[in-house]
BALOBA-1460 file (C-alpha; in Angstrom, 3 decimals):
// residues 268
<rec num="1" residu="x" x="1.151" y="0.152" z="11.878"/>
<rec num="2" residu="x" x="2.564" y="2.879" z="9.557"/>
<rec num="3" residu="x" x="3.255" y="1.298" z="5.929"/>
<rec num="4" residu="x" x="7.182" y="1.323" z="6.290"/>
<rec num="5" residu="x" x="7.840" y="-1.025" z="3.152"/>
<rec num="6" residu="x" x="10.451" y="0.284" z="0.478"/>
<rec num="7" residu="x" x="10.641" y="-1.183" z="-2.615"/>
<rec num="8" residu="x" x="14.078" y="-1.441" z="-4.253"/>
<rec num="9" residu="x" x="14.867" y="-1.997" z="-8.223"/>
<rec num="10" residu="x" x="18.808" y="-2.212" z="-8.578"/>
<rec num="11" residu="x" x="20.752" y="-4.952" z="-9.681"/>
<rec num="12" residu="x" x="23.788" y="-4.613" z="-7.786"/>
<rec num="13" residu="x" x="23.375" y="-6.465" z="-4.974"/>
<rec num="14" residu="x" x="25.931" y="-4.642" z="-3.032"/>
<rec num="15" residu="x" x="24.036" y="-1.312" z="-3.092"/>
<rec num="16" residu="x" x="21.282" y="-3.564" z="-2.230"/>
<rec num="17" residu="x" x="22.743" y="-5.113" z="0.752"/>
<rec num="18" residu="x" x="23.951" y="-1.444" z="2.046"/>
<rec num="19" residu="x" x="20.512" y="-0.393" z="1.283"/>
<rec num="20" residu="x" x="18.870" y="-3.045" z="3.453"/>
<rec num="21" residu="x" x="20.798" y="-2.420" z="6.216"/>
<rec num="22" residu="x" x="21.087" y="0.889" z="6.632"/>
<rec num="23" residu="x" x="17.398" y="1.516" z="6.175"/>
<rec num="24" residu="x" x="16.992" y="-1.061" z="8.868"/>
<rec num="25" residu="x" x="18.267" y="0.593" z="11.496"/>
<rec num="26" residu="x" x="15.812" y="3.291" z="10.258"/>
<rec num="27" residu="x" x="12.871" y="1.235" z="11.211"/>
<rec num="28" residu="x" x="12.162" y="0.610" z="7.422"/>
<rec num="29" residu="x" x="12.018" y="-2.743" z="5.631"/>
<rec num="30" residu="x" x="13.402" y="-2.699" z="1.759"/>
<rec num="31" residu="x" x="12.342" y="-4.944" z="-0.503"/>
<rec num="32" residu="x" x="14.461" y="-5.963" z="-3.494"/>
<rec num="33" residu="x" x="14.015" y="-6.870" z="-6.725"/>
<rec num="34" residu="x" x="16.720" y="-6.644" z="-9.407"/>
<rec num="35" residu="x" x="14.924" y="-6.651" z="-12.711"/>
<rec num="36" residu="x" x="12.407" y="-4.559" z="-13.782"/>
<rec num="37" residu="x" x="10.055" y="-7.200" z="-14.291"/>
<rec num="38" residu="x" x="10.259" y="-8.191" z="-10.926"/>
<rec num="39" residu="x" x="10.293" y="-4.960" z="-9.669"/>
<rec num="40" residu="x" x="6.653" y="-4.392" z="-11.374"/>
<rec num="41" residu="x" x="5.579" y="-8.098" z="-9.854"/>
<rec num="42" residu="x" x="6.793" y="-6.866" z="-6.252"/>
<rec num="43" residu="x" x="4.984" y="-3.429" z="-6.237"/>
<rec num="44" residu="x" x="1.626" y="-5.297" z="-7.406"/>
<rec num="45" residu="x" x="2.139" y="-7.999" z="-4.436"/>
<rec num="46" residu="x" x="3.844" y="-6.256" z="-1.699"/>
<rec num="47" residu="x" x="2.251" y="-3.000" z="-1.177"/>
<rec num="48" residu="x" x="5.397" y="-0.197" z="-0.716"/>
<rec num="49" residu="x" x="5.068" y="2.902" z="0.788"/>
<rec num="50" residu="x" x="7.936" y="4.175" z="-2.240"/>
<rec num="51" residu="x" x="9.794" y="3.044" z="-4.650"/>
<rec num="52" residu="x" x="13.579" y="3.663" z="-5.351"/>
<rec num="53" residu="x" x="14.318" y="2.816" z="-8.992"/>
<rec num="54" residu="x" x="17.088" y="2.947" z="-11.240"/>
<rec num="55" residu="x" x="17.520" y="4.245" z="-14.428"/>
<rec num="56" residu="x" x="19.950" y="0.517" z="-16.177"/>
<rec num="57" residu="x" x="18.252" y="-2.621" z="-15.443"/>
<rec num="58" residu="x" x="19.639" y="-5.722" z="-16.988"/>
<rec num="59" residu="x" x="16.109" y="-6.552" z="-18.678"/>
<rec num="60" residu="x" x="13.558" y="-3.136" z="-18.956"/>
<rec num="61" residu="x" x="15.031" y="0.272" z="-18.176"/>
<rec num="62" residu="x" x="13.795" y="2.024" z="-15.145"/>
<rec num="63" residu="x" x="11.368" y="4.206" z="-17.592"/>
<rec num="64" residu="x" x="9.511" y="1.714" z="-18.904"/>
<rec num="65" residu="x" x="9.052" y="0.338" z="-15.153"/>
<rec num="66" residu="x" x="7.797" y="3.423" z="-14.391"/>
<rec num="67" residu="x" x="5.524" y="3.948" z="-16.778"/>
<rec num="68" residu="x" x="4.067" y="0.277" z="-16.060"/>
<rec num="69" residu="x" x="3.782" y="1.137" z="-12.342"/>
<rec num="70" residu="x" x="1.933" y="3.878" z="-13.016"/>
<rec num="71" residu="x" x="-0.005" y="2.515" z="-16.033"/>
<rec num="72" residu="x" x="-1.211" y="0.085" z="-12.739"/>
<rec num="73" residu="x" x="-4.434" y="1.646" z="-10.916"/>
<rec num="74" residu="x" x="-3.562" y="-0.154" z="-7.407"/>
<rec num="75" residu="x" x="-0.244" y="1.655" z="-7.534"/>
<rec num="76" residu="x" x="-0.358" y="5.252" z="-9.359"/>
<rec num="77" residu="x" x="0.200" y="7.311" z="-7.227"/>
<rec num="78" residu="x" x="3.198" y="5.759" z="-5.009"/>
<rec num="79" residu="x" x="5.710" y="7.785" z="-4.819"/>
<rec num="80" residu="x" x="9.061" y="7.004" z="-7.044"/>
<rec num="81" residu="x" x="12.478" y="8.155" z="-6.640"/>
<rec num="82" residu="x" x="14.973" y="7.707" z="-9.765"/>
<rec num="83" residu="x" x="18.796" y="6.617" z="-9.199"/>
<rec num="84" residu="x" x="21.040" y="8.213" z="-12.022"/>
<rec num="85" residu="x" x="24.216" y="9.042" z="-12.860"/>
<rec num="86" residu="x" x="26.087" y="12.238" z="-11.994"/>
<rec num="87" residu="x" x="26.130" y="12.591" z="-15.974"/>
<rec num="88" residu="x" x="22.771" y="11.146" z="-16.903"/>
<rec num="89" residu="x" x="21.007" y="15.046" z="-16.846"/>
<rec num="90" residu="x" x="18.370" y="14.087" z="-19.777"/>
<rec num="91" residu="x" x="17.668" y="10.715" z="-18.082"/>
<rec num="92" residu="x" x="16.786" y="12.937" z="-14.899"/>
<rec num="93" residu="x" x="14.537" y="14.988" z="-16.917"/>
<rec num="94" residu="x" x="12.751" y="12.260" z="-18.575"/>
<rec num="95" residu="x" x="12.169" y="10.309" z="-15.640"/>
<rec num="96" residu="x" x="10.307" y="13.798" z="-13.978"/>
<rec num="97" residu="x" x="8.407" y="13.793" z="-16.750"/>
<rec num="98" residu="x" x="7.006" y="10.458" z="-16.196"/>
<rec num="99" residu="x" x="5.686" y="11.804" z="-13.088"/>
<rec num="100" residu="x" x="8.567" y="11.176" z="-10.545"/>
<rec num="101" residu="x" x="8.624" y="12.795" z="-7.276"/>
<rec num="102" residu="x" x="12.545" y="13.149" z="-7.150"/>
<rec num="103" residu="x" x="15.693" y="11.672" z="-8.676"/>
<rec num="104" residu="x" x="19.291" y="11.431" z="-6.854"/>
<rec num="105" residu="x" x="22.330" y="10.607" z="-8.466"/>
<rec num="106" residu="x" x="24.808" y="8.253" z="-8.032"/>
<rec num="107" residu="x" x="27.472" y="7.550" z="-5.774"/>
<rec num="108" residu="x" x="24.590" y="9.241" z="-3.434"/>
<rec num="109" residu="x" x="25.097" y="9.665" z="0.358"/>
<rec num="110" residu="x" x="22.675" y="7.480" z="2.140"/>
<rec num="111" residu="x" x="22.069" y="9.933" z="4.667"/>
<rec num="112" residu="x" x="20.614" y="12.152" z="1.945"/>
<rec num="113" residu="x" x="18.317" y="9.797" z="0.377"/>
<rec num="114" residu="x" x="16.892" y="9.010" z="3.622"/>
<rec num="115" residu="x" x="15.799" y="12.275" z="3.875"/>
<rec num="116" residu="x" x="14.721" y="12.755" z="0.607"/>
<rec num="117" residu="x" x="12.583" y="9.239" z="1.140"/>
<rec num="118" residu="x" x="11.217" y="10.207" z="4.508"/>
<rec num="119" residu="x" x="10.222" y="13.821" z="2.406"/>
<rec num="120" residu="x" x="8.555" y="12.062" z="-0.201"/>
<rec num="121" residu="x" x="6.295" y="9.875" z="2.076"/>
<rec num="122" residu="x" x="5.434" y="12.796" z="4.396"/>
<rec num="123" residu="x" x="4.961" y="14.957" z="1.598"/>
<rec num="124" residu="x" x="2.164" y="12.364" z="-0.426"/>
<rec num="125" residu="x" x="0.675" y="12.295" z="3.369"/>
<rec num="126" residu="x" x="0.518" y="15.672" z="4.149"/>
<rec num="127" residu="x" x="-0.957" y="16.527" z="0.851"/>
<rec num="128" residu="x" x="-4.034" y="14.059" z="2.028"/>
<rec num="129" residu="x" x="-2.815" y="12.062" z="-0.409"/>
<rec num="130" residu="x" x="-2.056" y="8.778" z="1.290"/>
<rec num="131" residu="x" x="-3.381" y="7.174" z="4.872"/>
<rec num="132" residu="x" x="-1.057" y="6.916" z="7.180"/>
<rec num="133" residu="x" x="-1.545" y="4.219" z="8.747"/>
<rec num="134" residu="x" x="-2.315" y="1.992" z="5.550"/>
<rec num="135" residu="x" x="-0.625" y="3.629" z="2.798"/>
<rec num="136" residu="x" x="-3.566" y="3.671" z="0.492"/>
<rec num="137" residu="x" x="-4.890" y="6.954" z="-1.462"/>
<rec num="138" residu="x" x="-7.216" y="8.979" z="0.199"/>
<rec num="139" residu="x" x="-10.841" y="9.637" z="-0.607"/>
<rec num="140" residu="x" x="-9.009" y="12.938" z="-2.875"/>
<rec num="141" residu="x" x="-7.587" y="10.722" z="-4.974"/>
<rec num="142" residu="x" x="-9.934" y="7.984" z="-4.786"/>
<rec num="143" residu="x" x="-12.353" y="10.752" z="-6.854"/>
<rec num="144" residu="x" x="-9.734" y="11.830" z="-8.867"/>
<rec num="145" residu="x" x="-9.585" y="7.835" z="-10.199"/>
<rec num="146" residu="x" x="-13.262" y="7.839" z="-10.615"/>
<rec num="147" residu="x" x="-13.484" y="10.906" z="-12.062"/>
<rec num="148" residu="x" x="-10.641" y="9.168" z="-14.546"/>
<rec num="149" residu="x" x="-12.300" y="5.971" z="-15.150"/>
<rec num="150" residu="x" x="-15.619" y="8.337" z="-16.098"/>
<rec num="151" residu="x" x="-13.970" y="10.397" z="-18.525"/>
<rec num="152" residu="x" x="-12.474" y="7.259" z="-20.342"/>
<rec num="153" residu="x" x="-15.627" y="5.741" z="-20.278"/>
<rec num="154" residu="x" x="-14.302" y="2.290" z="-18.366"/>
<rec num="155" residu="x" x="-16.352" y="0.039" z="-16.794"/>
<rec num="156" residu="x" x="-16.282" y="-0.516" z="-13.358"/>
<rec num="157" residu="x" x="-18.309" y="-0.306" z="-9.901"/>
<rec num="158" residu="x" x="-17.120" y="0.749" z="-6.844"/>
<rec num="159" residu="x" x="-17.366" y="-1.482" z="-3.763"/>
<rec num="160" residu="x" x="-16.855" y="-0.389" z="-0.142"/>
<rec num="161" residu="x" x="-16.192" y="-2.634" z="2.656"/>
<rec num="162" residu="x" x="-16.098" y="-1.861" z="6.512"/>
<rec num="163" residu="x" x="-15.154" y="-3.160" z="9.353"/>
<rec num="164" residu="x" x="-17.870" y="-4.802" z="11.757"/>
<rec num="165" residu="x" x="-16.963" y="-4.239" z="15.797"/>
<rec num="166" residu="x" x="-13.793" y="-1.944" z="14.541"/>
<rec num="167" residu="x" x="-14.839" y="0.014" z="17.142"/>
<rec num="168" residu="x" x="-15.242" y="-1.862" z="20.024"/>
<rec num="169" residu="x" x="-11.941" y="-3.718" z="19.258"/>
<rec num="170" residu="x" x="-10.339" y="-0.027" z="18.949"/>
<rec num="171" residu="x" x="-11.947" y="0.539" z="22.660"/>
<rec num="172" residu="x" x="-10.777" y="-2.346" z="24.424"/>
<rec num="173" residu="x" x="-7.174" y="-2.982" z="22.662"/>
<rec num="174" residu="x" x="-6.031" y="0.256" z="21.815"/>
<rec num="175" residu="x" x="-5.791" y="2.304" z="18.741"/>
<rec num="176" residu="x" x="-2.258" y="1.218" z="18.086"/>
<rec num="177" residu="x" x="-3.724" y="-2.008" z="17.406"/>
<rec num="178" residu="x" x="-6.509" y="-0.903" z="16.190"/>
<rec num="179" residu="x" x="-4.351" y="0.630" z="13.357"/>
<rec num="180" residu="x" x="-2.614" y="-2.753" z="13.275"/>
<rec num="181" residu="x" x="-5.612" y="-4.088" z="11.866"/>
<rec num="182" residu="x" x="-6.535" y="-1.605" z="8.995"/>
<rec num="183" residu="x" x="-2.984" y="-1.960" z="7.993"/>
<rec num="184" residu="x" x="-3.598" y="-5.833" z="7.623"/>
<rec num="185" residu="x" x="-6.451" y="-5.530" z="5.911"/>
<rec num="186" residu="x" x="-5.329" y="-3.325" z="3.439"/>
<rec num="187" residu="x" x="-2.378" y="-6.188" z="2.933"/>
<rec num="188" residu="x" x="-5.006" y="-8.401" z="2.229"/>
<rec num="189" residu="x" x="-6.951" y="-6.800" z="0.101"/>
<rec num="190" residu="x" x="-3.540" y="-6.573" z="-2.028"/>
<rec num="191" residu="x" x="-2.612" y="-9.822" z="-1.674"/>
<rec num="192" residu="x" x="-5.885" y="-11.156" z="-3.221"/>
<rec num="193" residu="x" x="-5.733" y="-8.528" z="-6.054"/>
<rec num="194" residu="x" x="-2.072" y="-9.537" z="-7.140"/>
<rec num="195" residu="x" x="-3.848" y="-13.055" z="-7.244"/>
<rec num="196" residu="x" x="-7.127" y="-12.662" z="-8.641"/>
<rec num="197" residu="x" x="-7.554" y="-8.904" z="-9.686"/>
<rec num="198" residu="x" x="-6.259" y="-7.459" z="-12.522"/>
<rec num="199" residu="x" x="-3.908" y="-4.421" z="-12.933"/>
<rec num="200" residu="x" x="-7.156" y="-2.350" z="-13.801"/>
<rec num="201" residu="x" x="-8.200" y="-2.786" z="-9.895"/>
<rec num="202" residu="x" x="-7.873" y="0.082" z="-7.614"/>
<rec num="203" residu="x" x="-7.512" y="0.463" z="-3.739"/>
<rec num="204" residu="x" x="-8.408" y="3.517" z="-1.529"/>
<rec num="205" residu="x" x="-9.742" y="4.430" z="1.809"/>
<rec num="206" residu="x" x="-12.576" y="6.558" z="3.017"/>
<rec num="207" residu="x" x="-12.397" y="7.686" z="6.882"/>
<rec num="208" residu="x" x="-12.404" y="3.519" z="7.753"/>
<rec num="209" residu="x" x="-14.285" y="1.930" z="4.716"/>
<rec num="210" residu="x" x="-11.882" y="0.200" z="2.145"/>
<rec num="211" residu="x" x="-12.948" y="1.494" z="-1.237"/>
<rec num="212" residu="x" x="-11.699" y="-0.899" z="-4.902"/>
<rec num="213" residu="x" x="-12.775" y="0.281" z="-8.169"/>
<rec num="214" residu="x" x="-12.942" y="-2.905" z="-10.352"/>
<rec num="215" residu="x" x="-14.429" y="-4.720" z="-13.965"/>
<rec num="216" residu="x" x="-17.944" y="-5.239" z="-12.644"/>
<rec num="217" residu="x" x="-17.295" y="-9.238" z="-14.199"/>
<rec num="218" residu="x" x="-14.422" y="-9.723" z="-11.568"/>
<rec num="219" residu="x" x="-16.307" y="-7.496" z="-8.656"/>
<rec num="220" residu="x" x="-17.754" y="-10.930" z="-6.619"/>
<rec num="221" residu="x" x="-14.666" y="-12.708" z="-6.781"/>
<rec num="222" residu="x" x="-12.986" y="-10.321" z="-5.649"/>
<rec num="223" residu="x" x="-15.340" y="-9.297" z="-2.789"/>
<rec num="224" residu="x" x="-15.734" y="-12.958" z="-1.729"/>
<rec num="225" residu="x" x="-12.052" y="-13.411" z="-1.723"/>
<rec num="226" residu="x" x="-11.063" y="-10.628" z="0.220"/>
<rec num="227" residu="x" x="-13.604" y="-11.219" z="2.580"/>
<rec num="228" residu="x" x="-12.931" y="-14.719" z="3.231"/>
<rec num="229" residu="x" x="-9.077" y="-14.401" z="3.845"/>
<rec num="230" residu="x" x="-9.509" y="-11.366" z="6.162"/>
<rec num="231" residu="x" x="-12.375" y="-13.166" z="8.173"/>
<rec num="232" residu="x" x="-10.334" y="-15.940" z="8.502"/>
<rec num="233" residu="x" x="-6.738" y="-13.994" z="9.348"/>
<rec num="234" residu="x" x="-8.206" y="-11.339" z="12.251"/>
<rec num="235" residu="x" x="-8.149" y="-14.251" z="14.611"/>
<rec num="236" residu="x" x="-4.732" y="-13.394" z="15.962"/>
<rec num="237" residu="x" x="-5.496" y="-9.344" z="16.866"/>
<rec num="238" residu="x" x="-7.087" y="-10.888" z="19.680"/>
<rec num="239" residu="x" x="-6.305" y="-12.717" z="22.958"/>
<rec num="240" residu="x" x="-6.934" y="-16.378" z="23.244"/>
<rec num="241" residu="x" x="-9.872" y="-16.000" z="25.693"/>
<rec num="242" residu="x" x="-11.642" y="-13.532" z="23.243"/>
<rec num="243" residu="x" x="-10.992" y="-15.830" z="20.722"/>
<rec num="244" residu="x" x="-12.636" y="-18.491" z="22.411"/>
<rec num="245" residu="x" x="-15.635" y="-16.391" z="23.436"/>
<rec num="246" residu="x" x="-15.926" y="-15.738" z="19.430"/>
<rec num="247" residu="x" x="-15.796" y="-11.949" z="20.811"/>
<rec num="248" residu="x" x="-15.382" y="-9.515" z="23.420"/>
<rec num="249" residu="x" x="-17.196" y="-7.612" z="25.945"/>
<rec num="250" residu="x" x="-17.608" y="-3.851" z="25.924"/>
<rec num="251" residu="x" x="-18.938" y="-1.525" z="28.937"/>
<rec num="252" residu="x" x="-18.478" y="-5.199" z="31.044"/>
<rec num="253" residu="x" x="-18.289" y="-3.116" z="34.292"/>
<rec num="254" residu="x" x="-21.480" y="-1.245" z="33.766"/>
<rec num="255" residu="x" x="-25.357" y="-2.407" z="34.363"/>
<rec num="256" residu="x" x="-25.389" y="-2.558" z="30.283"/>
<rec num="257" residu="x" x="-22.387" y="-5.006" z="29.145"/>
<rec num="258" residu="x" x="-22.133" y="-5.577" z="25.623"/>
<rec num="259" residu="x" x="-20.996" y="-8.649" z="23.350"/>
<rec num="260" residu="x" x="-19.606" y="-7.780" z="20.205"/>
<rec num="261" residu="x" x="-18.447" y="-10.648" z="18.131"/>
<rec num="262" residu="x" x="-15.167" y="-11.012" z="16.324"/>
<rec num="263" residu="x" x="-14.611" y="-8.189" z="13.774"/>
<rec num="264" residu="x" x="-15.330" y="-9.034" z="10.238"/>
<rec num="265" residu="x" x="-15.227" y="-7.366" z="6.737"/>
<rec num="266" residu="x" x="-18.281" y="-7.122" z="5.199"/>
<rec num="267" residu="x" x="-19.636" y="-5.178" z="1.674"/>
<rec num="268" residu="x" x="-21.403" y="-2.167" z="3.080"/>
C-alpha cells in the first residue's frame, strides 16, 4: 500500500473541505490540522507522504512550522509545499529557503496543485529518496542522517529490525499484500515513536529491514514497544485458518512442505 496520506495546515475550513474532497476522488486521504501546533503534532503521529502548508496560521506562521518539521529527524525530509499569496513574493522566497520543494499561490487551481503534489512525491521517489511503498527515506538518506548525527557528535545507535517469514507470506498472499504489511509496520513503528520516542528518533528502510537512529537510553523501549504492537497487530494479514494454525504452509504440494509461523518483527 503506497503511502497516500496528505497532511493539510490551513485554517479555513472551507479550503479544507474542498481540499478533502477533491483529493478524494484522487485516491488520496488529507489530513487536517488548522494550527501550526497541530499541524507539527499530526506530521509526528500520522506519517504523510507531503505536506501542504500555509504561510498565516492563527497561532505559529507556516515558517516556523517548517522549520520545526524539519528540525524533527522522523520527518526531514518530507516533502512541503507552501500556500501564499499572489503578493506574498518574499514570503515565497523565504519559505524555499527553508528547504521547500515548491510554493503555489493563492486562489490556486486545484487541478494544478495536484500535479504539482503528485510531482513532488514522484520526484523524492525517483531520486531514491523515499520507499514507495512505505514512505520512509531510503538507505541514501538514511547515511546522509548518520553521517549528520556523526559530524555533530550526537549520541545514538542504530537498530535494524526485519521481518521473520516476510517471505513466505509474500509467496503465498501476494506482493500486494505483502506491501500491505511493510506499510503497516512502518505505521507502527510511528505510532510508538509519537508515543514514546522523542523528536531526535529517526526512521528509514534498507531493501526490507526497518532502520531508527535513536538516544541509546530510549533504544529498548523503543525496540520492545515496537515489537510488541506489531507482533500483536499482523494477526489480521492473514486468513482465519492460518491464524489458527499460528502459520502457514509453503511448497504444501511438494514431497518437502514447509511450516512457517506467523511473521514477526524481530531486532536483527
Amino acid at each position: 500500500m503506497i503511502n497516500n496520506r496528505l497532511l493539510l495546515i490551513e485554517d479555513d475550513h472551507d479550503i479544507a473541505d474542498m481540499l478533502a474532497t477533491y483529493f478524494s476522488t484522487h485516491h488520496y486521504v488529507l489530513l487536517h490540522a488548522d494550527t501550526g501546533r497541530a499541524g507539527v503534532e499530526m506530521a509526528l503521529s500520522q506519517p504523510p507522504a507531503l505536506i501542504l502548508l500555509d504561510v498565516m496560521l492563527p497561532d505559529i506562521d507556516g515558517f516556523r512550522v517548517c522549520q520545526q518539521i524539519r528540525q524533527l529527524s522522523v520527518r526531514r525530509y518530507v516533502p512541503i509545499i507552501f500556500l501564499t499569496h499572489r503578493h506574498e513574493r518574499a514570503n515565497k522566497m523565504r519559505g524555499l529557503a527553508l528547504a521547500a520543494d515548491d510554493y503555489i499561490t493563492k486562489p490556486f487551481d486545484v487541478d494544478e496543485l495536484r500535479l504539482r503534489v503528485q510531482s513532488a512525491i514522484q520526484r523524492a521517489n525517483r531520486t531514491s529518496q523515499h520507499d514507495v511503498r512505505t514512505g520512509l527515506p531510503t538507505w541514501t538518506l538514511v547515511l546522509e542522517e548518520i553521517a549528520r548525527r556523526q559530524k555533530a557528535n550526537l549520541s545514538f545507535v542504530q537498530v535494524r529490525l526485519a521481518l521473520t517469514g516476510f517471505h513466505a507470506y509474500s509467496e503465498i498472499y501476494g506482493f500486494l499484500a505483502a506491501d500491505d504489511v511493510l506499510s503497516f509496520t512502518a505505521q507502527v513503528i510511528h505510532e510508538v515513536i509519537a508515543r514514546e520516542g522523542s523528536p531526535r528518533d529517526f526512521v528509514g528502510i534498507d531493501d526490507e529491514q526497518f532502520v531508527i537512529l535513536t538516544p541509546p537510553a530510549q533504544a529498548r523501549r523503543l525496540i520492545d514497544g515496537i515489537i510488541h504492537a506489531f507482533n500483536e497487530g499482523v494477526k489480521p494479514f492473514y486468513s482465519f485458518q492460518d491464524i489458527e494454525h499460528g502459520g502457514l504452509t509453503v511448497n504444501a504440494s511438494t514431497a518437502a512442505p514447509e511450516f512457517v509461523p506467523l511473521m514477526q518483527l524481530k531486532a536483527v
